[in-house]
C-alpha positions in Angstrom: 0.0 0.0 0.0 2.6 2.7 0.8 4.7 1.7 -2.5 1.7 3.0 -4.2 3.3 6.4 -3.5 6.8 5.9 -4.6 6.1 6.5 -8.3 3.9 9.9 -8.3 6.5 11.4 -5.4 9.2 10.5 -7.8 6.8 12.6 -10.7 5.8 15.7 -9.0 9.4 16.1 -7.5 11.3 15.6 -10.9 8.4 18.1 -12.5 9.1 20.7 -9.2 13.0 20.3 -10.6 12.3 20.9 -13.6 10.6 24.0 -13.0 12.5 26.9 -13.2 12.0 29.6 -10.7 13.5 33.6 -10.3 16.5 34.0 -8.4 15.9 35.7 -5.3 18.3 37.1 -2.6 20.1 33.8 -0.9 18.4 34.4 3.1 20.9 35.1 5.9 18.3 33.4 8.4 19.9 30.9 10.1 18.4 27.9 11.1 17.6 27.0 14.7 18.8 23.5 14.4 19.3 23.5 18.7 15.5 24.6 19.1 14.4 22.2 16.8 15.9 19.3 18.4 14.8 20.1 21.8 11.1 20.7 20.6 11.4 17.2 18.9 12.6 15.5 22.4 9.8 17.5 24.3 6.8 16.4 21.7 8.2 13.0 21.4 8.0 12.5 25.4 5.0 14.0 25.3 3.7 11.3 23.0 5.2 8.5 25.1 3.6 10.1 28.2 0.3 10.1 26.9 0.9 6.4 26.1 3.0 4.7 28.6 2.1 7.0 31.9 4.4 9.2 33.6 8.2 7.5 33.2 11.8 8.6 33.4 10.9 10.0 29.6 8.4 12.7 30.8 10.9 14.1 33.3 13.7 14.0 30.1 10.6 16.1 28.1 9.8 18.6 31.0 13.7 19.7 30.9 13.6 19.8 27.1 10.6 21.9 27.2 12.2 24.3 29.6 15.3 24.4 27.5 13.5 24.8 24.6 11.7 28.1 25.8 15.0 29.4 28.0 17.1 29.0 24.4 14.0 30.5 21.9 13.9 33.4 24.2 18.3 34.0 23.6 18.1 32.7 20.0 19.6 35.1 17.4 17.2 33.7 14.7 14.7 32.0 17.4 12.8 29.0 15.9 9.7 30.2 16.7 9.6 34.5 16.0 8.8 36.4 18.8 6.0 38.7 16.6 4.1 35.2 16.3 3.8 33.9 19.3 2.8 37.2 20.9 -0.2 37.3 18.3 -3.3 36.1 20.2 -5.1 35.6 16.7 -2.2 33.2 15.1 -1.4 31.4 18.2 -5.4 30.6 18.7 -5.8 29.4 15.4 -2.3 27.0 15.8 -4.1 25.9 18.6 -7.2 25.1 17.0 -5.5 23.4 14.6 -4.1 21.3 16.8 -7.1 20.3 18.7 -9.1 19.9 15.8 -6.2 17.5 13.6 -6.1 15.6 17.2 -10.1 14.9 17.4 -10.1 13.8 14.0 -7.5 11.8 14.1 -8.2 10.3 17.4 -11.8 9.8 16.3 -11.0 8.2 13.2 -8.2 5.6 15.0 -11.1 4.4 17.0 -13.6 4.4 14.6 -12.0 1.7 12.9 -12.3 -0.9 15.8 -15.9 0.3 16.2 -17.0 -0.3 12.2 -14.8 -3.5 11.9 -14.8 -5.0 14.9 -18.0 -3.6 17.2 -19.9 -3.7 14.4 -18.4 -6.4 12.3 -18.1 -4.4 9.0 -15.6 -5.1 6.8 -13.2 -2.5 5.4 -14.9 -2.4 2.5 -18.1 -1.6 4.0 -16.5 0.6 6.4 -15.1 2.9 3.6 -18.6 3.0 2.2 -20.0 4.2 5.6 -17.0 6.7 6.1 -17.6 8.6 2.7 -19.1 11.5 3.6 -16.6 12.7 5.8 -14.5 12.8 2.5 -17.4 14.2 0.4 -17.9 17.1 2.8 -14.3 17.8 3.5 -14.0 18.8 0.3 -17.3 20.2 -0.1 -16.2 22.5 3.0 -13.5 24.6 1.9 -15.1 26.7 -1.2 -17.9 27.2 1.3 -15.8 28.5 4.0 -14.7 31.3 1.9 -18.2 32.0 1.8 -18.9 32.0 5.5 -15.2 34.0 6.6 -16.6 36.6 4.2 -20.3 36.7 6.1 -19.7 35.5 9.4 -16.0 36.5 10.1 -13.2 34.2 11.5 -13.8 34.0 14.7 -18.0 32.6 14.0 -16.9 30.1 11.3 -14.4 28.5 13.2 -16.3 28.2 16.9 -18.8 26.9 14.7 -17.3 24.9 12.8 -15.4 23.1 16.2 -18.9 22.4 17.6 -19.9 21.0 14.8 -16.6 18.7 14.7 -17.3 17.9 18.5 -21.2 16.7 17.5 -20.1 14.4 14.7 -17.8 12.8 17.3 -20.9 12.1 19.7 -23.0 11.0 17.0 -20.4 8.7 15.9 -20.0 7.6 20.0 -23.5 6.7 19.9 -24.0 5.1 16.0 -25.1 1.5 15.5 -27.2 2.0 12.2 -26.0 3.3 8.5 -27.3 6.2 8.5 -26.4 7.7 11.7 -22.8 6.4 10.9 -22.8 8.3 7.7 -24.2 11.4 9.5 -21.8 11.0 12.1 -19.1 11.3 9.7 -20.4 14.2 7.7 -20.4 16.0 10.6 -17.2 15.1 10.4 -16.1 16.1 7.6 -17.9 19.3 7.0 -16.5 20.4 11.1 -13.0 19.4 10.1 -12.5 21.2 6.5 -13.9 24.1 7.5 -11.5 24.3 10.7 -8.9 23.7 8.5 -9.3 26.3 5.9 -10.4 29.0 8.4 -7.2 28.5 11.0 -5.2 28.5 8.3 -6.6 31.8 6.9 -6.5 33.5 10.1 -2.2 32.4 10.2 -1.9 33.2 6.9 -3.4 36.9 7.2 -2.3 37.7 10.8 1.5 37.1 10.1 3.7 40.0 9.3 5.3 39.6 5.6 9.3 38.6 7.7 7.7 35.5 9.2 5.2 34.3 6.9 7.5 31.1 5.9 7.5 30.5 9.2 4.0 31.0 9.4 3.2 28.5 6.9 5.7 26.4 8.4 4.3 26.5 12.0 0.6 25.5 10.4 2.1 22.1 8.7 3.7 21.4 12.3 0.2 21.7 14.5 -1.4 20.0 11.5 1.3 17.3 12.8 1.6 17.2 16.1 -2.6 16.9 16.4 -2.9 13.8 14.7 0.1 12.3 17.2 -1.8 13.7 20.2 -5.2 12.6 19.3 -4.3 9.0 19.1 -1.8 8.9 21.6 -5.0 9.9 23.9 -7.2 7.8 22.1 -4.8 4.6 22.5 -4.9 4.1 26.3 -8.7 4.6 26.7 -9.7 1.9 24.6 -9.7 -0.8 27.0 -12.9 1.0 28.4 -14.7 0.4 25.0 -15.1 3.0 22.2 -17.5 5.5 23.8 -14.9 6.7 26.5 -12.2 8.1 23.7 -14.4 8.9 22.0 -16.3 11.2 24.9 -12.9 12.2 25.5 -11.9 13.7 21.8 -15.3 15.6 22.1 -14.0 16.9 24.8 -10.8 18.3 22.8 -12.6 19.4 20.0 -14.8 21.7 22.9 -11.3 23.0 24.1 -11.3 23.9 20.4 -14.0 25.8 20.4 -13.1 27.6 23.0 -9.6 28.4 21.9 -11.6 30.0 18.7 -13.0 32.8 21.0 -9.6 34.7 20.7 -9.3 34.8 16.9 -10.3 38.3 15.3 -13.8 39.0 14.5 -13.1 39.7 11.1 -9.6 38.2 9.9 -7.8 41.3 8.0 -4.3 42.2 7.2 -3.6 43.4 10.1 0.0 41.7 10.9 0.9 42.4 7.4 0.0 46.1 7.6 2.2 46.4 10.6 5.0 45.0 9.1 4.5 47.6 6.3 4.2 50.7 7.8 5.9 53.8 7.1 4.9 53.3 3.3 7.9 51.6 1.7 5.6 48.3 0.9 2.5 49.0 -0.2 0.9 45.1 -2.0 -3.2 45.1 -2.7 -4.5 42.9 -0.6 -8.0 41.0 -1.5 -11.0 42.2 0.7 
């Protein structure tokens, strides 16, 4: 199954070789190679805590943690820039990003054991059931534009976390097709509007200087969730589905409630900042 993706990586990568692109100023941004190795150690015994229980590992990941935010804070070219993480709007939507990739994740790790083996369903049966969570993930983003535009940032994504949190209840309660299929539509429709919103709000809020790292930090909490959400998900299924599952509801609440600190209406305003004193001045969309 994974060899399946050997031959189109191998395709897009020689076509992204091939084309050519204008030179631009080499950057004199250095990486932080120290800060990224003590995040790693402090997310990965996070992971084994969540898993194992507290062991000689989460002690080793508390001390890398406090490392990692004694060295960002005396870093020439600190990992994470200090104009991002100060930004309530773009470290709420990281946040919800991560919450939301974790209850999705989570919810989908378990609802494998409850289609194949609590309900007998085999995986081909199980796809069928699971569809629509693929049908309206897609369906979701074009009319998330439509919603940031009407409702503002801040609306659509709240919203869209509860609706992420219901579809996990529904599915903690399904025994019958159609309230599967509902379940995962909820799903689906929760989840891609989360994803397109958070990522608008980052995108938007982060001054011009940092928006690689921007984009950067958005792929990492798109990450790290999916690790989380299982990792919590794994331990609690010895008390059958409908605990984890009660339990990445829960997350996807926290969510919700993380949401309440993005913007109102998601404008420029990090790029603007960045830009003052009129010597860039780029038309922005409305």
């Amino acid at each position: 199954m994974f060899f399946v993706n050997v031959v189109p990586a191998l395709v897009f990568g020689v076509l992204a070789l091939a084309v050519r692109q204008p030179r631009r100023p080499a950057s004199r941004t250095a990486l932080d190679l120290p800060g990224a190795l003590l995040l790693a150690v402090a997310l990965a015994c996070l992971v084994h805590t969540l898993v194992s229980g507290w062991t000689a590992a989460s002690a080793l990941g508390l001390v890398a943690a406090a490392l990692f935010v004694w060295h960002e804070r005396r870093a020439v070219s600190p990992l994470l820039p200090p104009d991002l993480i100060r930004s309530p709007a773009v470290g709420s939507a990281l946040g919800i990003l991560v919450t939301a990739s974790a209850a999705l994740s989570g919810t989908l790790f378990v609802g494998t054991y409850v289609l194949q083996d609590g309900l007998g369903l085999d995986p081909f049966q199980s796809a069928l059931r699971s569809l629509p969570l693929a049908v309206l993930m897609v369906a979701a983003a074009p009319m998330c534009a439509v919603l940031l535009r009407r409702a503002g940032a801040r609306r659509t994504t709240v919203g869209a976390m509860a609706v992420l949190a219901l579809g996990i209840l529904v599915l903690a309660g399904a025994s019958d097709t159609l309230a599967l299929c509902t379940g995962f539509a909820l799903l689906g429709a929760g989840f891609g509007t989360v994803m397109v919103a958070a990522t608008h709000v980052v995108v938007r809020q982060a001054a011009v200087a940092s928006a690689g790292v921007a984009g950067g930090l958005q792929q990492t909490a798109m990450n790290i969730g999916p690790t989380v959400g299982v990792a919590v998900a794994t331990p609690l299924m010895g008390f059958g589905p409908g605990l984890p599952l009660a339990v990445l509801a829960v997350v996807a609440s926290a969510g919700a409630v993380v949401g309440l600190a993005l913007p109102v209406r998601s404008d420029t305003s990090g790029v603007n900042r960045a830009r003052r004193g009129g010597r860039i001045r780029i038309p922005t969309r409305p």
